[in-house]
C-alpha positions as CSV (number, residue, x, y, z in Angstrom):
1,X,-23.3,10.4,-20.0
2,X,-20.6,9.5,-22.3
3,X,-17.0,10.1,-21.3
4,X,-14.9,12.6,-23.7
5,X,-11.4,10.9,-23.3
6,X,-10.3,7.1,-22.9
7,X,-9.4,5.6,-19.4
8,X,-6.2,5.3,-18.8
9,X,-6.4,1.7,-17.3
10,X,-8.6,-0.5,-18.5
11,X,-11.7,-0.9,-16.8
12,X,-12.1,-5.0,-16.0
13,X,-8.1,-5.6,-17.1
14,X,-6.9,-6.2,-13.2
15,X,-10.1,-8.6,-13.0
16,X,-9.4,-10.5,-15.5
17,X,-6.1,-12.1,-14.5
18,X,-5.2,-13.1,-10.9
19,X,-2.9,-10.6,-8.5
20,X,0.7,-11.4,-9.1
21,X,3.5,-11.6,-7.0
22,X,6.1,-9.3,-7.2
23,X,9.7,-9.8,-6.4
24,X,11.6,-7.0,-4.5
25,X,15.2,-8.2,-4.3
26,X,16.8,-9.5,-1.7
27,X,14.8,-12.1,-0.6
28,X,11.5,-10.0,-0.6
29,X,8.0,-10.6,-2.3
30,X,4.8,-9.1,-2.6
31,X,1.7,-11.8,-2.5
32,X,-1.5,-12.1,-2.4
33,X,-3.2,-12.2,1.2
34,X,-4.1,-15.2,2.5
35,X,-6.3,-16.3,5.4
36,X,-3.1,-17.8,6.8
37,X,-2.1,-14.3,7.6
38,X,-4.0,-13.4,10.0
39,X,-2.5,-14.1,12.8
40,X,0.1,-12.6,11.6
41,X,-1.6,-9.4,11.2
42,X,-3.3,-8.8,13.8
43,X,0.4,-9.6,15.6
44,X,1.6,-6.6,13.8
45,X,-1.6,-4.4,14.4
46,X,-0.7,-4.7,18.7
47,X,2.4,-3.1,17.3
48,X,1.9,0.5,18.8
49,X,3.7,2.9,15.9
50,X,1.0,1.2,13.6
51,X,-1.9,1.6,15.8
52,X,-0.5,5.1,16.0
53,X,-0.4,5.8,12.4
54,X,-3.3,3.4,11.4
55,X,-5.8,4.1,14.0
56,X,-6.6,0.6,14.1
57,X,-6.2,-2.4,15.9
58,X,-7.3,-6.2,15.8
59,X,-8.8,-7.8,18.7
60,X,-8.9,-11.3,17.3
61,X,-8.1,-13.6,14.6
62,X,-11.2,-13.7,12.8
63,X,-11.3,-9.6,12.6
64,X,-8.0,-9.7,10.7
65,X,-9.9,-12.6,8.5
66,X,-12.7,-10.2,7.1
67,X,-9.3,-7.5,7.0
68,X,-7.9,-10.0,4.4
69,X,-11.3,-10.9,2.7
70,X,-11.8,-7.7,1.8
71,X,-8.2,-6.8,0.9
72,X,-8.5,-10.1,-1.7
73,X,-12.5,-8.7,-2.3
74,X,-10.5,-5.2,-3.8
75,X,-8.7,-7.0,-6.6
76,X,-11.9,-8.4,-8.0
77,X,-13.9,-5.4,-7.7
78,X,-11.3,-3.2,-8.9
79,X,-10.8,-0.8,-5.7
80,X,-7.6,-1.8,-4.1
81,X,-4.4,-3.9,-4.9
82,X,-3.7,-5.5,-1.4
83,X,-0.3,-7.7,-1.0
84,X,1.1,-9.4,2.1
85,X,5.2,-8.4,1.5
86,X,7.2,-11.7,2.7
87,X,10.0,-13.4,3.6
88,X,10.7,-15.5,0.4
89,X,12.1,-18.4,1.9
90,X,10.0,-18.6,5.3
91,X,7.1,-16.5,4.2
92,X,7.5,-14.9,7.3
93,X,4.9,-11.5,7.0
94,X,7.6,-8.6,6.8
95,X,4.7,-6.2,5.7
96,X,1.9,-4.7,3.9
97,X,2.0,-2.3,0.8
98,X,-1.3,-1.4,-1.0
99,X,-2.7,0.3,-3.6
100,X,-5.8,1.9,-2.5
101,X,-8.5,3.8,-4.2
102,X,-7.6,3.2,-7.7
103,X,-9.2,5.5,-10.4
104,X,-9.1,3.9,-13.8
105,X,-10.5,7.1,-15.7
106,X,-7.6,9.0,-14.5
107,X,-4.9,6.5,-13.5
108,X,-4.8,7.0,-10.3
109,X,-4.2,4.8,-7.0
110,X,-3.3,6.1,-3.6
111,X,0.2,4.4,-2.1
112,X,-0.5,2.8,1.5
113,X,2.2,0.4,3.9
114,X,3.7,-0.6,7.1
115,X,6.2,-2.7,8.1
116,X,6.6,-4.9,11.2
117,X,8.1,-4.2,14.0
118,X,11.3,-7.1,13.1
119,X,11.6,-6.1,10.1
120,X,11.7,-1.8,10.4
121,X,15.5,-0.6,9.7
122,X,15.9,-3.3,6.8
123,X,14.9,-1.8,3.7
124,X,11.9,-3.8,3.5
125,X,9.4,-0.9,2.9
126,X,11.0,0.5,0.4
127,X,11.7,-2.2,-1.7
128,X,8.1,-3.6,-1.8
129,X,6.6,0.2,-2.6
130,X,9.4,0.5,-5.3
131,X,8.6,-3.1,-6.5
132,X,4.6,-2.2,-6.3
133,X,5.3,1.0,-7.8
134,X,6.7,-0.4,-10.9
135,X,4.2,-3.0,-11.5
136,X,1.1,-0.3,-11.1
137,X,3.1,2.0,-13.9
138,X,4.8,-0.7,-16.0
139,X,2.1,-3.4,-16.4
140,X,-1.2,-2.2,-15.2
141,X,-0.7,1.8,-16.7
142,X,-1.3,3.7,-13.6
143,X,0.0,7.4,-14.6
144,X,-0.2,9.0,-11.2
145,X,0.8,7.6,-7.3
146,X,-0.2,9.2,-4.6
147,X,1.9,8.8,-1.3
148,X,0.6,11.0,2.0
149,X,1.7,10.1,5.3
150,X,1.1,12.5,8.7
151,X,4.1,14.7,9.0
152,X,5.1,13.5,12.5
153,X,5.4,10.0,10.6
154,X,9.2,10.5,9.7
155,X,9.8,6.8,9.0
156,X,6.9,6.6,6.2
157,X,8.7,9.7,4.8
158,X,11.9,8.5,4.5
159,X,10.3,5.2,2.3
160,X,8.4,8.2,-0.1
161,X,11.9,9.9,-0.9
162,X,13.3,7.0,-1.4
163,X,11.4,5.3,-3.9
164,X,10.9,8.8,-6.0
165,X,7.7,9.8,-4.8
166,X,8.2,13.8,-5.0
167,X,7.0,16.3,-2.1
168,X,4.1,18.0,-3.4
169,X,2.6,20.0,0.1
170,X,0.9,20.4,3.1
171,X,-2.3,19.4,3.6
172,X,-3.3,21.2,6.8
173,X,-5.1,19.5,9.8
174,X,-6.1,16.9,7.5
175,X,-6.3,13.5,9.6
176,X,-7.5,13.0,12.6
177,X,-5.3,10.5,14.9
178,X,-5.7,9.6,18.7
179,X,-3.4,12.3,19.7
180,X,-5.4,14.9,17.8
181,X,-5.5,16.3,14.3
182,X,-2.1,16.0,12.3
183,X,-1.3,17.7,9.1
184,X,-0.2,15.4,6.0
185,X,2.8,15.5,3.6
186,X,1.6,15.0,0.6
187,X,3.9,13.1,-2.4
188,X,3.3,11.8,-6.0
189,X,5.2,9.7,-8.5
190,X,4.4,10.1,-11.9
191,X,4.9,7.0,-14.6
192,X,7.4,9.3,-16.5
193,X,9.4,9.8,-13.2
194,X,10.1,5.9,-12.1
């Protein structure tokens, strides 16, 4: 069935070119994943405020492997923009920040991150979602972030207000974590608003 309006992104334009890096400032980057990584992360997934907010954890190397594989598998296919957010002199993984269920039609990707433990209370998150953000609206034409986080999550949002994403709601009862059902905060940023 033929479509009635044009997509906002191009469909096959993140394909086409490999997944930048993106600086952040102050000795910050946003890269690729690597299979280096994951030790790495599944270090930061024993980390109990990301189990907590994650609901996940790794129990070996080679699960945080097929993590990364199909973290790298989403730029390809078009689903997720996945980067490992570094040190950029050691390399050192500070973080994650992702873009996750990207809509081309509509211009749409959904905001996810965490930070580990060493590097929480530095700025770190912030900088790489403000860094990401920029990229998705500037160069690849996203119109629309989404940002939710659950409400107990006070730290996640803190990194939404302060990269612009506005406070749109409430959604009610909304995830289900291992302490029981949590409502969400829900945020946007809009291209027009970076």
């Amino acid at each position: 069935m033929p479509t009635l309006v044009h997509s906002t992104v191009p469909v096959g334009s993140l394909a086409a070119q490999p997944q930048p890096t993106l600086t952040a400032g102050d000795g910050v980057l946003l890269r690729p994943w690597t299979l280096r990584d994951a030790q790495a992360v599944m270090d930061a997934y024993q980390d109990g405020e990301i189990q907590r907010w994650h609901v996940q954890r790794a129990d070996s190397v080679a699960e945080a492997q097929e993590w990364i594989e199909g973290w790298q598998g989403g730029w390809a296919a078009e689903t997720g923009a996945h980067w490992a957010v570094v040190d950029s002199e050691t390399d050192v993984l500070l973080a994650r920040a992702a873009l996750k269920a990207l809509q081309f039609a509509d211009g749409t990707a959904d905001v996810a991150y965490w930070t580990a433990p060493a590097a929480r209370g530095k700025g770190v998150c912030p900088r790489a979602v403000e860094a990401m953000a920029s990229w998705a609206f500037d160069v690849a034409g996203f119109h629309r972030l989404d940002l939710e986080h659950a409400m107990g999550n006070t730290a996640s949002c803190r990194v939404a207000e302060k990269t612009g994403f506005a406070v749109e709601g409430v959604r009610r009862s909304a995830w289900l974590q291992t302490d029981g059902r949590h409502d969400v905060h829900v945020h946007a940023r809009l291209r027009a608003e970076g």
